[in-house]
N, C-alpha and C positions, 0 to 999 in steps of 0.2 A: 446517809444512805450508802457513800461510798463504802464508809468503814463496816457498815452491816454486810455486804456485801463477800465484803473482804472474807467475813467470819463464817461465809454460809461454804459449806463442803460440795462445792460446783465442779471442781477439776478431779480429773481422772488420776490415781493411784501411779505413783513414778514406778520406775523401774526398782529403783533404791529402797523404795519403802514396802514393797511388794517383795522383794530379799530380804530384807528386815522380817517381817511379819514373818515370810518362809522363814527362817531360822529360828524365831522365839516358837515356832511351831504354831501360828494361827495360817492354817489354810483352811479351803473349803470344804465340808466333810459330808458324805451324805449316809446316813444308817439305813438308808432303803438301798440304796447301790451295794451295802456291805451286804444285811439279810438275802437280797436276791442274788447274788454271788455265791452264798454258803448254801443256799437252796438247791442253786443249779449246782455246784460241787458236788453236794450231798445224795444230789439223786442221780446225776452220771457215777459216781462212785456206785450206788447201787445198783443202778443198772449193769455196769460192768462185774461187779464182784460179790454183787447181791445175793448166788448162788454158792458163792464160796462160802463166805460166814455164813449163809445158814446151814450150811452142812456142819461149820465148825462147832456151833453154838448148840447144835443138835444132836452134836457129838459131847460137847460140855455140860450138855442138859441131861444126857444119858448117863454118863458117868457117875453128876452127882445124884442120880435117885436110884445109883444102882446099890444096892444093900453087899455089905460087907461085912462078912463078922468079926474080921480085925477093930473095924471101924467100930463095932457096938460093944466090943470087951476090953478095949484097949482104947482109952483115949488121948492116947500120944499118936496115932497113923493120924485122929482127927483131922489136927490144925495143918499138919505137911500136903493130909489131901485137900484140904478148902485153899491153901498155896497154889497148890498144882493146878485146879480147879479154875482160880481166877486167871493166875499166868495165861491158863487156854484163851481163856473169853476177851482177855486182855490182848493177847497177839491174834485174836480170830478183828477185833474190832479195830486193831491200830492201824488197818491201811484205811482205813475210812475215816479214822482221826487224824490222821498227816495229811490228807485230801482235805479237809474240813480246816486242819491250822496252815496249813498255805493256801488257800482262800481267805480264811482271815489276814494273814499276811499282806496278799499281792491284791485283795481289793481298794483300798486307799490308794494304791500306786496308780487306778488306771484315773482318778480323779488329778492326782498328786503329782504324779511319778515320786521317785524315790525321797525320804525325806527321814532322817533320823538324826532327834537333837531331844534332850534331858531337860531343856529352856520346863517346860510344860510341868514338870514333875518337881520344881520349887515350891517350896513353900510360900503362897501369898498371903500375909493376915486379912486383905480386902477380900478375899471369898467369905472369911468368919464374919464379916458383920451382915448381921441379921435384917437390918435396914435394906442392904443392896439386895440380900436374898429377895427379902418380900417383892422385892422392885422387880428382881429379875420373873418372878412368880406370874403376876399381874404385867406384865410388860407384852407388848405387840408380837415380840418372836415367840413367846408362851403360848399367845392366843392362836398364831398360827400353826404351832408343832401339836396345841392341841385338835382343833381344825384338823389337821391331816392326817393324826393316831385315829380319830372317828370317822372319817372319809377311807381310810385305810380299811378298817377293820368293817365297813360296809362293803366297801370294794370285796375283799378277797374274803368274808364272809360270803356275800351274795352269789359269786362266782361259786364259790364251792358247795353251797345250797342247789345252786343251780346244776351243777354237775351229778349232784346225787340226786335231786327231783328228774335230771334228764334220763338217768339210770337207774329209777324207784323198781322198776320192775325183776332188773339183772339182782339188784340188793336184796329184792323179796324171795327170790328163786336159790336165793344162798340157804335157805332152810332145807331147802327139799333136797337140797343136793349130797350126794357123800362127799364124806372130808377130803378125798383123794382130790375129787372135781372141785368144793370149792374153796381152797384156797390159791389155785391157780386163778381164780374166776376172781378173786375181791382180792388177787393183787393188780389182777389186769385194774376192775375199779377202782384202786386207788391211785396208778397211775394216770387213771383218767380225771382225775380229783385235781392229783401234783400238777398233771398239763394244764388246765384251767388258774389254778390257782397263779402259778407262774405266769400265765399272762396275764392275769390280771396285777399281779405286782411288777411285770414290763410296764406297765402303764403306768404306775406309780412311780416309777424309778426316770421313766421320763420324762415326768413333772417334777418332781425333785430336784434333779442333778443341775437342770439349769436355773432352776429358784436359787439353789445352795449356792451356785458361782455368784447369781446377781446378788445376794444379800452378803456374801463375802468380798465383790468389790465395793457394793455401796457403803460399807465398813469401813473402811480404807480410804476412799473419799476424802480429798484435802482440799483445803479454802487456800485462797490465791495465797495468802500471807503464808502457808506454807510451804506451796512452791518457791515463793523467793526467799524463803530463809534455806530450804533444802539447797536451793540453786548457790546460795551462798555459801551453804558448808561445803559444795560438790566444788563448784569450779572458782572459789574464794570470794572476797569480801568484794566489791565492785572499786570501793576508794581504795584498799590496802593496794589492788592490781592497779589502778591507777596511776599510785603515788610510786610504784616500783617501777613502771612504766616509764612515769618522772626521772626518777632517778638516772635511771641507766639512758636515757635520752641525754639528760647532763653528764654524766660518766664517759658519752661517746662525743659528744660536743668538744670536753674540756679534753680528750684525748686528741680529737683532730685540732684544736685549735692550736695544743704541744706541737704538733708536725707541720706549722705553718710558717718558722722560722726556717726551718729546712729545703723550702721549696725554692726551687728556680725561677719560679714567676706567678703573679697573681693577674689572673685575666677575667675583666669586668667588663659589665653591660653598658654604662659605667655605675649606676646606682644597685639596681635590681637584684643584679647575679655578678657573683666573686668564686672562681675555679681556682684553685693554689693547683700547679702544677708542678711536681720534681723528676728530674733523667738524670742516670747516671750510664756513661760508654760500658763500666764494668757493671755484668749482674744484670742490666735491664734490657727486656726487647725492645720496650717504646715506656714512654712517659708513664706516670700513673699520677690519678688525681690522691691529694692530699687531703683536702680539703674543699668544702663546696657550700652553698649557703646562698638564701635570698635577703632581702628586705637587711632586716637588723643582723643577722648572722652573717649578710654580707659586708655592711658595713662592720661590723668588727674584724672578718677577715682581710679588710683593709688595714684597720688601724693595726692590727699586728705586723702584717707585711711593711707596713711602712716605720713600726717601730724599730724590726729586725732589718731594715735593707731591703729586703726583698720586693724588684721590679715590680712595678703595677702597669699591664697594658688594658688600653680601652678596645677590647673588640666585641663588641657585641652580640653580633652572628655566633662566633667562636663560639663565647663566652656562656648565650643559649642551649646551642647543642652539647657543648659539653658537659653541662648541667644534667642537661635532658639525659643523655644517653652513655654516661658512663656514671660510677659509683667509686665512693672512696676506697682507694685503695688497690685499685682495677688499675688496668692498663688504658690509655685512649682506644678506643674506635678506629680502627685502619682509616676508614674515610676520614679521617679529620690528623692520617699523619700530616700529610703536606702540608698543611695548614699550622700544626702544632712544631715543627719543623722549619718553618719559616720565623716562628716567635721566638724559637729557643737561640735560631741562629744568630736572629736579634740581637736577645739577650747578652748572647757571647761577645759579640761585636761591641755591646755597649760596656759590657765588663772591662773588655782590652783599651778600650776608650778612659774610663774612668781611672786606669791602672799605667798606660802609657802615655794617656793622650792622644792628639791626631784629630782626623775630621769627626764629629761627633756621627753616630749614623742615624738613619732617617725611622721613623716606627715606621709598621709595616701597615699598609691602610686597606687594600684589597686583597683579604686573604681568600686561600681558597675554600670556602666551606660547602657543600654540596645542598642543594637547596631543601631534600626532603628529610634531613635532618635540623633544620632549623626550626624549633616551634612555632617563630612569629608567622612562616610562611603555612604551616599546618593551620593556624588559626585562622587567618585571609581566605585561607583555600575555606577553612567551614562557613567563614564570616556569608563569603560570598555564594555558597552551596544555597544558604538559608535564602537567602536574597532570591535567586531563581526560585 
C-alpha cells in the first residue's frame, strides 16, 4: 500500500518542474481567452476607425468600377491598376490587422506572461503514432473540449438569436427604409448583436481560464517518489552529503589534534572534557583554545598531550566552561582570564622546576571560574527549576 502510494500523483508541482514544463513550452493555454481577446480588439478597432476604412474601401470600390478606356484597349495599364487597386485596400485594412496581430500576440501573456522557446516546434515521432492519436481522440480532455465547442456554440448561438428575436422588429423596418437610413440602423443592430455575443463568451472565458490552469496543474502533479528524487538532484544525495560531512569532520579533528603538541596545557574534567590551551607574550592578546573534545576525543586529547609533554591539569569547572564557551581557535572569554592566568602561571612555575629544580609548586585547586559560566551549575539551576 505504501509503495502504491508512493506512485499516485498526490503532491503539488515544485517550483523546478513548473520552470521545466515553462521552458519546453507546456503552459496553460486557453483558445476562449485568445478568440475573446481578438473580438474585443476587432470591434474597438472598429469602432474607433470603422469610419475611416469605410471611406477607404469606398473609395477603392469606386475606383475599381470606374471604366477607363486605357484599361479596355490597352492591357498593360490592367495589372499596374488591380496593384494599385489592392495596395489601397491593403493599407485602408492594415491598421485593423496590426490591432488583430498584437491581440494575437499579447493574449497568451495575460495567461502566461511572457514565454518564448522553439522546445514545441521539434520534431517528436510520438505524435506519428497513430495508436496514441486514436487515444488522444476518445480520451477525457476530448470529451470535455468537445462538451464545451457545443456548450459554446449554444451559448453564443442563443445570445445572438436572442438579440436579433429581441430586435425582430428594427430588422423588419430595414426594408422600408432608404439606403441612406438603413445602413446606419443594421450597423447600430449589429453592434447590438457583437454586445451580446461578447458576453456571452465573457462567460465562457470565465469558466475556461480556470479549468485550463486546474488541468494544467493537475498535469504536473508528482507522486512522493518524485519529490524526493527531485529533492535529491536539487540539494544532493542525502548519503553523498553525509559522507562529506564525515569527512571534513575528520579533516578538522586530525587538523586539531596536529595542534595539540603545541599547546601549553591540556585542562580536564578529568574524564569528560580535555581543553588544549596555547599563549604566546608576542602576537597574542590572551590564550586561544587549540583543541577541545569530550568522551573519546577527550581521551585521546589526553593521550597526545601526554605523548608530546604537554601539562595535563584536572580543573573541572575550568575545564566545562571553557568547552562551553569558547571555540577552537578563539581567544578565552575575559571571564575566565584569571582563572586561565593562574594555570598558565602554574605551568611556567613548573617548567622552571623541571628545568632548574627547587620546591616543586603546588596545582592550583580553587580557581576562579564565575559561576554562570559553568554548565554543571546551569544544569542544577534547571534540575531544580523542574523540581518546584
Amino acid at each position: 500500500m505504501a509503495e502504491e502510494s508512493d506512485l499516485e500523483k498526490t503532491e503539488q508541482p515544485s517550483l523546478q518542474r513548473l520552470e521545466k514544463a515553462r521552458e519546453e513550452g507546456q503552459v496553460a493555454r486557453s483558445r476562449e481567452l485568445t478568440t475573446f481577446v481578438l473580438l474585443l480588439a476587432g470591434g474597438a478597432g472598429l469602432w474607433l476607425m470603422g469610419s475611416t476604412i469605410a471611406l477607404k474601401l469606398v473609395k477603392v470600390l469606386r475606383d475599381g468600377l470606374t471604366l477607363d478606356k486605357r484599361l479596355t484597349y490597352d492591357t498593360e495599364y490592367l495589372l499596374p491598376h488591380l496593384h494599385v487597386l489592392a495596395n489601397d485596400a491593403l493599407l485602408a485594412l492594415l491598421p485593423i490587422l496590426l490591432i488583430l496581430l498584437a491581440a494575437a500576440m499579447l493574449s497568451p501573456m495575460l495567461l502566461n506572461g511572457w514565454l518564448f522557446t522553439l522546445k514545441p516546434l521539434q520534431p517528436q515521432l510520438s505524435k506519428l503514432n497513430p495508436i496514441s492519436g486514436i487515444g488522444r481522440m476518445f480520451s477525457t480532455h476530448s470529451l470535455v473540449e468537445l462538451l464545451k465547442a457545443v456548450a459554446k456554440a449554444l451559448l453564443v448561438g442563443g445570445v445572438g438569436a436572442w438579440a436579433i428575436w429581441h430586435n425582430k422588429d428594427a430588422v423588419m423596418l430595414l426594408m422600408t427604409q432608404p439606403l441612406a437610413a438603413a445602413i446606419p440602423q443594421l450597423g447600430y443592430l449589429m453592434w447590438i448583436c457583437f454586445v451580446s455575443i461578447m458576453g456571452g463568451m465573457l462567460l465562457i472565458v470565465a469558466i475556461d481560464v480556470p479549468f485550463q490552469l486546474y488541468e494544467h496543474n493537475k498535469k504536473l502533479m508528482m507522486t512522493k517518489e518524485e519529490v524526493r528524487q527531485e529533492a535529491k538532484e536539487t540539494e544532493g544525495n542525502p548519503e553523498v552529503k553525509g559522507r562529506i560531512r564525515r569527512m571534513q569532520r575528520e579533516m578538522a579533528q586530525r587538523r586539531m589534534m596536529s595542534e595539540i603538541p603545541t599547546a601549553d596545557v591540556v585542562v580536564t574534567n578529568p574524564t569528560h572534557f580535555s581543553v588544549a590551551l596555547r599563549y604566546s607574550e608576542t602576537g597574542m592578546r590572551a590564550p586561544i583554545v587549540v583543541a577541545k573534545g569530550t568522551q573519546l576525543t577527550a581521551a585521546r586529547i589526553r593521550e597526545i598531550a601526554a605523548e608530546h609533554g604537554v601539562p595535563i591539569l584536572e580543573a573541572p569547572p575550568l575545564a566545562r566552561a571553557l568547552y562551553k564557551h569558547s571555540e577552537i581557535g578563539d581567544a578565552i572569554p575575559e571571564a575566565l582570564y584569571t582563572a586561565v592566568a593562574e594555570v598558565l602561571a602554574y605551568i611556567y612555575q613548573l617548567r622552571r622546576y623541571h628545568k632548574e629544580g627547587g620546591e616543586q609548586p603546588n596545582e592550583p585547586r580553587e580557581l576562579q571560574v564565575p559561576a554562570e559560566l559553568d554548565p554543571a551549575n546551569e544544569a542544577s539551576g534547571n534540575i531544580a527549576g523542574n523540581l518546584h
